[in-house]
N, C-alpha and C positions, 0 to 999 in steps of 0.2 A: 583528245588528240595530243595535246601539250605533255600529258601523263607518259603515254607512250614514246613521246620523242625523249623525253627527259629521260628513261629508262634505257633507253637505247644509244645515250649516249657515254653513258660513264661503263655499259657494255663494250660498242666500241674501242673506248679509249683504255681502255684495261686489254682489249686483244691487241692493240694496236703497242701499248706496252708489253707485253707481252714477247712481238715481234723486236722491238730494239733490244729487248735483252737477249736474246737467242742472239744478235747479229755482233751483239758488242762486243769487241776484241778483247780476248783473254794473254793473247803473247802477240809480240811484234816486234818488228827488228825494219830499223830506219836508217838509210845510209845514203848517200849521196847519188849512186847511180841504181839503188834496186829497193825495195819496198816490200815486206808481206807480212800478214797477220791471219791468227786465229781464231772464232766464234766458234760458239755452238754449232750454227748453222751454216757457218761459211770456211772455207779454206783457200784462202788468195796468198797466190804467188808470187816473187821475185818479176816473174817474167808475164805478170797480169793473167795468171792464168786464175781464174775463178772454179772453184768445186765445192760441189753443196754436201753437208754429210748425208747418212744413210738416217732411213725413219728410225733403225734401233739406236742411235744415238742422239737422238731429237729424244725420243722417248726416255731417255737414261736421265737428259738434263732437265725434262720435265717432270719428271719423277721427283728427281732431288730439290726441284723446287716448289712441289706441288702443297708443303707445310708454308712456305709463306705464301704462296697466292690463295689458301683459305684463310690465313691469314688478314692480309689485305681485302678479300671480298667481306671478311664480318667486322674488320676496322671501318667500313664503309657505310656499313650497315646498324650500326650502334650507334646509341646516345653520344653523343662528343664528348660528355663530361664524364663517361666512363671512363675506370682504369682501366687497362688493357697490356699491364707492365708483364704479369701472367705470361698473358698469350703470347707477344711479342718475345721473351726467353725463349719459349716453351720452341715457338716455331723455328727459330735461329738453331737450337739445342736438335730439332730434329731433322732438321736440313743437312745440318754437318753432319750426325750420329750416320743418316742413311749415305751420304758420299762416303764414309768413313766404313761403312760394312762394304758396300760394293768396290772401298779401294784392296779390301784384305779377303774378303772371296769372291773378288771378280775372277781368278782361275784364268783361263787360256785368254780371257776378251781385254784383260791388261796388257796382252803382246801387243795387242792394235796401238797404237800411239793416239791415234782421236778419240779412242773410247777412253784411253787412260788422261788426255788432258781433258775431257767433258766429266768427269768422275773428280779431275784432282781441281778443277776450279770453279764450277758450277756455284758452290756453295755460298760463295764471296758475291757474285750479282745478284742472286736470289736473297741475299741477307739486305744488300746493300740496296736494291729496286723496292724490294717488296714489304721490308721491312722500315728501314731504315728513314728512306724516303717518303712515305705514307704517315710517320709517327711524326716526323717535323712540319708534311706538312699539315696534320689536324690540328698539330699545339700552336701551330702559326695562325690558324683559323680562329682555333678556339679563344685566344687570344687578344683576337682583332673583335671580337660580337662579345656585345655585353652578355651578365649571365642569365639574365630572362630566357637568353634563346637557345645555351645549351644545351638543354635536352630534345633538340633535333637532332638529327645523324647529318655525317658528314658529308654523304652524299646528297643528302637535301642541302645542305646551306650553299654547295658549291655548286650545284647546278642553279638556282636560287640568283645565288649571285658573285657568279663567274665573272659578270666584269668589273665589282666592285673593288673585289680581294685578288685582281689580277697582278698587282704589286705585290703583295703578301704571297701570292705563290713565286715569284720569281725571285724574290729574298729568302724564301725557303730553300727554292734550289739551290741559291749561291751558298747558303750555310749547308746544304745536304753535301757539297761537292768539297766544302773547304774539311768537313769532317771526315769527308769518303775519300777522296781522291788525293786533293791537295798533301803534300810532303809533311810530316812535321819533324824530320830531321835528316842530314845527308853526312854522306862521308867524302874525303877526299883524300884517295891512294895514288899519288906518285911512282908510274910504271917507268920501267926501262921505255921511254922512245914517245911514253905519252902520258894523259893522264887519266885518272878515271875518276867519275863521281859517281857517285850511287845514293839515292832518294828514298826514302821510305814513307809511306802512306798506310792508313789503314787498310788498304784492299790493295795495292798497287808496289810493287818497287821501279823502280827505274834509271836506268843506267845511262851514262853520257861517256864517252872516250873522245878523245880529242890528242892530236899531235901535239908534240913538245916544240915550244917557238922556237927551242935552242939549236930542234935539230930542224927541223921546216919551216918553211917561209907561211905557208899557208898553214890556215888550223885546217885539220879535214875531222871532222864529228862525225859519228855512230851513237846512234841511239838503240835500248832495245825498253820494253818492258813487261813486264808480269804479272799475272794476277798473284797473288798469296793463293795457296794451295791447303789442302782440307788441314794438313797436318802444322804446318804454320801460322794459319788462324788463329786460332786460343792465345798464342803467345802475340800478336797483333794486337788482338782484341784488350791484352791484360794492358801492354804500353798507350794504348788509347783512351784506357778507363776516366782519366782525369780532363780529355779532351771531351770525351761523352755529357760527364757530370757538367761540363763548360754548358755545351748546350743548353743541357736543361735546365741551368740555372740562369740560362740568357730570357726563358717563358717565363722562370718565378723572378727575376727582377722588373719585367712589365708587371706583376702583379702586387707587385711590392715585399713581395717573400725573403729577400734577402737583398742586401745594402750593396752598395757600387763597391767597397772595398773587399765585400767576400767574393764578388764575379772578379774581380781584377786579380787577384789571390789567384780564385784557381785558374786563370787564367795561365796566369804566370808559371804555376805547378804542373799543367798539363803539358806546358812545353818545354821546358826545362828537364823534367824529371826525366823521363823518354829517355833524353841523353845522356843522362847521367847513369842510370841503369844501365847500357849498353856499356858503356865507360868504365864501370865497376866490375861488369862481365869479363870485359875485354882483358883489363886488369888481372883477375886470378885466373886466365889461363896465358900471361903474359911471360916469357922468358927472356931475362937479357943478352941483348943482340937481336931479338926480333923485330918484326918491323910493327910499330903501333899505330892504327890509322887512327887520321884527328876525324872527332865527330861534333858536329851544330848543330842546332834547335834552328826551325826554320819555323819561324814565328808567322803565318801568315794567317790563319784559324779567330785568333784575336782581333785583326782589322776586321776579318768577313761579322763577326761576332758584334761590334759595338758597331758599325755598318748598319746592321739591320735591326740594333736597338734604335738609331737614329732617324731612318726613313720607313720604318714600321709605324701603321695608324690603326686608331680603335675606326671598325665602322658602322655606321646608323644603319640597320635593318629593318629596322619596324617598316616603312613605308614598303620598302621591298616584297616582306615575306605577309606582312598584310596591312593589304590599301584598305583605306579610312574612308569607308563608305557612307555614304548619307542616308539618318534611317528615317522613314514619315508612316505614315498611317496609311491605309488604303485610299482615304477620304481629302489625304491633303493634295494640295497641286506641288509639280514640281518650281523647287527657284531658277529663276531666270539668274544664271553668274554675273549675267552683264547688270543689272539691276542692284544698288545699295540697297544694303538692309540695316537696321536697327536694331539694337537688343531692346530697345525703349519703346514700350505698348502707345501708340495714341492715336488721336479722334480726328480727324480734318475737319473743320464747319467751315460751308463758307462766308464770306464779310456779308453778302448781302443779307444772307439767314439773320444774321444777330441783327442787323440795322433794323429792321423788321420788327424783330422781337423786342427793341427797347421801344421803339414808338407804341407801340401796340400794348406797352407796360404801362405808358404815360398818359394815355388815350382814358385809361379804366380809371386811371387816380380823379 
């Protein structure tokens, strides 16, 4: 019975993921008196109005995700101490490749507007749910259990022991979101009447406008944001590459694979560089007299980073994955716990026996 629960729970909870990514907002647009955003599966309005998409667009986004959820079902199912760097490309590489054919002979189903943002952003939750998130957190696991027990699969150790590593999943999270979501650099353009910032993320941009104090009393803010789209991806992916390599060298420094000054390095290089490229870009196709927006490194990837070097711990499993049972013979009795024992063999006689036996010695002499 325990078999079967156990099975049907990481079942569950992969459909149940499943369902938050379909519902996660791909565009949005936030403003003071009105609100609405985008999913998969949902289309909510300005004016609360709710509308659910059609099955052939549930289908379209499942489709394009359907290389990383086999993905994540045989990340689940393997040895933990496998490489998996393979698959993991392989599946990213075909996720985009298939939104990336359906953006260019999708034909007449590109007029619809939902079919074409279910096509042009799919790609980026399905990387970032199924990929992304499942890889940091088995290195977080793996990480945390000595190496006796790696070659169990991941979905053993974590059914196993869910509430041991219940801290190591949620310091996973927070580095999964600081890599995925979190900014790692903004701009700031000075518009006639306001101003504007603009955020960039691996997966996400995000925009902020705001009145100019000089002309309004009140600041009044609009926000909107974005997923990255099939075609802007790659070049995400390329300014992130040094953020990525952060990560996994945040697993090889618990292991001792490289020294505190090489994670601080590229620590430093991941978020730095990002800006500077853009900056260089910006640069040769810059004309004087035009307007050049400033851009910063938003270093915040580094605190989540040495965060969860700090309150990440190894943990004892033996007792867990297997209790230390008591082994006897057919023929012994069992111990009473409450009852001391000795490791020391000996004999009880009592006083009166021996008093006996001296008299009875000195009787014969």
């Amino acid at each position: 019975m325990n078999e079967v629960t156990n099975r049907r729970k990481p079942s569950v909870a992969f459909l149940i993921k499943i369902l938050i990514v379909l519902l996660f907002p791909l565009q949005g647009v936030f403003s003071s008196p009105n609100f609405g955003w985008i999913s998969i599966l949902l289309l909510v309005g300005g004016d609360t109005i709710v509308a659910f998409a059609s099955i052939s667009y549930l289908l379209v986004g499942l489709i394009i995700m359907l290389p990383c959820l086999i993905f994540e079902h045989h990340l689940n199912s393997r040895p933990i101490s496998k490489s998996v760097r393979r698959r993991a490309a392989a599946a990213c590489i075909l996720s985009w490749f298939i939104s990336l054919l359906l953006l260019l002979f999708g034909g007449a189903l590109l007029a619809m507007s939902y079919f074409y943002t279910t096509v042009l952003f799919a790609p980026i939750l399905s990387i970032a749910f199924f990929v992304i998130l499942p890889l940091i957190s088995r290195e977080s696991t793996m990480r945390s259990i000595p190496k006796e027990h790696r070659a169990l699969s991941y979905s053993s150790i974590t059914s196993t022991l869910h509430k041991r590593i219940r801290r190591g999943k949620i310091l996973s999270v927070l580095l999964w979101i600081g890599i995925v979501f979190i900014p790692f650099m903004f701009f700031i353009i000075p518009e006639w009447g306001s101003i504007h910032f603009q955020f960039l993320s691996l997966s996400y941009q995000y925009s902020a406008y705001t009145g100019s104090p000089w002309i309004r009393t009140i600041l009044e803010v609009t926000g909107n944001f974005n997923a990255h789209d099939v075609l802007l991806l790659p070049s995400m992916a390329l300014l992130s590459a040094l953020r990525l390599v952060f990560v996994r060298d945040i697993f090889r420094f618990q292991t001792g694979r490289i020294n505190k000054s090489r994670l601080a390095s590229v620590a430093l290089l991941g978020e730095i560089l990002p800006s500077a490229i853009i900056i260089l870009s910006l640069l040769t196709l810059y004309y004087p007299g035009d307007f050049f927006p400033m851009v910063f490194p938003f270093p915040i990837l580094p605190l989540i980073g040495f965060a969860y070097i700090r309150f990440s711990k190894i943990i004892i499993v033996r007792d867990e994955i297997w209790t230390d049972y008591e082994h006897r013979m057919w023929f012994d009795k069992e111990q009473d716990p409450y009852v001391p024992t000795s490791d020391d063999e000996s004999i009880t006689v009592p006083i009166t026996y021996l008093l006996v036996s001296q008299i009875r010695k000195r009787r014969k002499r």
